[in-house]
C-alpha positions in Angstrom: -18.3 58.5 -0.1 -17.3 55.4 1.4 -14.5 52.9 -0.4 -16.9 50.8 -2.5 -15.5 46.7 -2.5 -17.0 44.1 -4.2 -16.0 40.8 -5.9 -15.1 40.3 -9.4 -13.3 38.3 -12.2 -11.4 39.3 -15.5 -13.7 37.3 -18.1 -12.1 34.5 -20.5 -12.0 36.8 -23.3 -9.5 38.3 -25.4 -10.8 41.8 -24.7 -10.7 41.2 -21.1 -8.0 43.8 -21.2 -7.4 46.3 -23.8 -4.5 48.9 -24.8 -5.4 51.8 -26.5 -3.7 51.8 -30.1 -1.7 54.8 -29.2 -0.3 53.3 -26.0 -1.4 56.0 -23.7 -4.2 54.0 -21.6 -5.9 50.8 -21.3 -9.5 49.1 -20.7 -10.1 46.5 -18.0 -13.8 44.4 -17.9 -14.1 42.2 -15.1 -17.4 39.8 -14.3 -19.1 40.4 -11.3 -21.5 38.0 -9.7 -25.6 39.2 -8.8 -25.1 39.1 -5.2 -22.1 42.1 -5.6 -25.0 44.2 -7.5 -25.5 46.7 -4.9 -21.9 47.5 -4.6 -21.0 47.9 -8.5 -24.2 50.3 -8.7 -22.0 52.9 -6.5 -19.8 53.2 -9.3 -22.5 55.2 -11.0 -22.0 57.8 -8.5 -18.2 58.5 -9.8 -19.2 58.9 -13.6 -17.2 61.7 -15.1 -15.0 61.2 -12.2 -11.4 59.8 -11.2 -11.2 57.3 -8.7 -8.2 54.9 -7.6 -8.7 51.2 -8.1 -7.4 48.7 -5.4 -7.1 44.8 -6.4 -6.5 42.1 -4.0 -7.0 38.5 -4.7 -9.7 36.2 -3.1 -8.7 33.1 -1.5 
């Protein structure tokens, strides 16, 4: 599968990220606009699977 790149924001809420209680992993959610749809749908493909995430800021 091809790298799959698209768009997004961390949202302006307390939750945006999350550490577990037992310090041994963490939660990001991040807004992503309509028009970056068909890109975030390819995530499907990788449930129950590991994948690296790159993040590069958007001038």
């Amino acid at each position: 599968m091809d790298k799959i790149s698209f768009i997004a924001s961390l949202p302006p809420i307390q939750s945006a990220v999350s550490v577990s209680g037992n310090g041994d992993g963490a939660r990001v959610k991040l807004d992503v606009p309509g028009s970056e749809m068909s890109e975030v749908l390819k995530l499907l493909l990788l449930t129950g699977k590991t994948f690296r995430v790159t993040v590069e800021a958007v001038e």
